[in-house]
C-alpha positions as CSV (number, residue, x, y, z in Angstrom):
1,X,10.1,-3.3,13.6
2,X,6.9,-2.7,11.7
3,X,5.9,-4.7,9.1
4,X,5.0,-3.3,5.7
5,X,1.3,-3.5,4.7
6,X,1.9,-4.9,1.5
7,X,4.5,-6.4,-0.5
8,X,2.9,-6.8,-3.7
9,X,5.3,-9.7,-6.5
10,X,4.6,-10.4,-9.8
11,X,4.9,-14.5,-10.7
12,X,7.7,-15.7,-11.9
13,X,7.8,-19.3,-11.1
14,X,10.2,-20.5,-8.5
15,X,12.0,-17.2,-8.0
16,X,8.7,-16.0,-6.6
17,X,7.9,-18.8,-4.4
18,X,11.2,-19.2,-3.3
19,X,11.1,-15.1,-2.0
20,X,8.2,-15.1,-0.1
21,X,9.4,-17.4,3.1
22,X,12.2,-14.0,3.4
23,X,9.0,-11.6,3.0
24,X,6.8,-13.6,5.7
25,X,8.2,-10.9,8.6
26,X,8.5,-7.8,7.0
27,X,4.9,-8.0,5.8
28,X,1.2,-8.0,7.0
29,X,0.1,-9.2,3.2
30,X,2.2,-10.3,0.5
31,X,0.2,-10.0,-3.4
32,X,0.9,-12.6,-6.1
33,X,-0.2,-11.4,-9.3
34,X,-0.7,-14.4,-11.8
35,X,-1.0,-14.2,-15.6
36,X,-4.4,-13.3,-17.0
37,X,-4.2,-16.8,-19.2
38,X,-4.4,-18.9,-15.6
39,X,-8.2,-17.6,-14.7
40,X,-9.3,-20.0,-16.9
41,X,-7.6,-22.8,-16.0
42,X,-8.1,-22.3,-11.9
43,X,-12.0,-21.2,-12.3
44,X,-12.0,-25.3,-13.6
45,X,-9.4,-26.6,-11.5
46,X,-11.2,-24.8,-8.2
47,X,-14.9,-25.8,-9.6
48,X,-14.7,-28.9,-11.2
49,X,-18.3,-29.1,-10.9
50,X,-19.2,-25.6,-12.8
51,X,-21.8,-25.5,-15.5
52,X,-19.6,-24.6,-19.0
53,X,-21.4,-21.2,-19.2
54,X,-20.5,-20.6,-15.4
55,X,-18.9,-16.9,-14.9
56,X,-15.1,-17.6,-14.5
57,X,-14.9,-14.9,-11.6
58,X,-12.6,-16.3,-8.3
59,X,-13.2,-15.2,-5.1
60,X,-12.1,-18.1,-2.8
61,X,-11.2,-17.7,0.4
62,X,-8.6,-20.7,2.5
63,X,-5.5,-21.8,4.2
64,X,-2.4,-22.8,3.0
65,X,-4.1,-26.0,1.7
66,X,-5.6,-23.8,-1.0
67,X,-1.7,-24.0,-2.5
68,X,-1.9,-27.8,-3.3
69,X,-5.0,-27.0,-5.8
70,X,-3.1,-24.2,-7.5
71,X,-0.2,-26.0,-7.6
72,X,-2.0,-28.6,-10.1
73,X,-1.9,-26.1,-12.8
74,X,1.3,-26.3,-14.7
75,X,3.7,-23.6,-14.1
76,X,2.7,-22.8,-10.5
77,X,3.6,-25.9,-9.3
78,X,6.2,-24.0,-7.5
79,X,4.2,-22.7,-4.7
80,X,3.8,-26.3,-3.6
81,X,6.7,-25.1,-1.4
82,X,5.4,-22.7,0.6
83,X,2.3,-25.0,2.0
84,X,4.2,-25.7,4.9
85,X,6.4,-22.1,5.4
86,X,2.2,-20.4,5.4
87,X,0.7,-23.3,7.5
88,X,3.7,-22.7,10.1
89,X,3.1,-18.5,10.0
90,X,-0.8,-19.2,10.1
91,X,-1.6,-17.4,6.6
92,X,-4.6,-17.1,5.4
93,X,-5.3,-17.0,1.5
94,X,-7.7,-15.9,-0.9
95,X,-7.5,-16.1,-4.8
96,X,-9.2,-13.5,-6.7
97,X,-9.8,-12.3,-10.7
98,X,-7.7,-11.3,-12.1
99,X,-5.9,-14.3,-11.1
100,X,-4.0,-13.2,-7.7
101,X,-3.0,-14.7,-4.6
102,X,-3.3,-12.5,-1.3
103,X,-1.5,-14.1,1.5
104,X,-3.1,-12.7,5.0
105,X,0.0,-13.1,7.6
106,X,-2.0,-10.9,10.6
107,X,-4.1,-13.7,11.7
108,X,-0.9,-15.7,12.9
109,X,0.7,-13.1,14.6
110,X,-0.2,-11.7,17.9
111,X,2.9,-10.1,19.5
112,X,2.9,-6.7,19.7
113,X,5.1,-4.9,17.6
């Protein structure tokens, strides 16, 4: 069965995370799209070390260890759950402004389809 190319979710706290371990294969990427108001607060959570006048732009680019930082920041501590459910499928992520969360699943998966 071919997987979708995207599967694109809007947050909603742990009825979001607790969707995307069913999505993991029937897609190639899965899209989180965060509220506006938490750029802010994962630019200084990300960069601790920024100058105040930094530009708050994220383009960060990890495993599923990148999931423990972002699940500092109150009201996404639910995607603490799916550290282990991406580190098993062998996701790749990368957070971006706007704040969302693109979760790579090709690198992990190398059967044919």
């Amino acid at each position: 069965m071919a997987k979708q190319p995207l599967i694109s979710l809007t947050w909603n706290g742990h009825a979001t995370a607790t969707v995307i371990p069913e999505l993991i294969d029937l897609a190639e990427h899965i899209e989180i799209v965060l509220p506006a108001n938490y750029n802010h607060v994962l630019f200084r959570t990300l960069n601790p070390d920024a100058p105040d006048a930094a530009l708050e732009d994220l383009d960060i680019r990890a495993g599923s260890e990148l999931l423990t930082a972002i699940a500092a920041v109150g009201g996404l501590e639910d995607l603490a759950i799916l550290v282990d459910v991406l580190n098993d499928a062998q996701a790749s992520l990368r957070l971006v402004s706007p704040p969302t969360l693109m979760i790579d699943l090709t690198a992990g998966n190398n059967e044919p389809d």
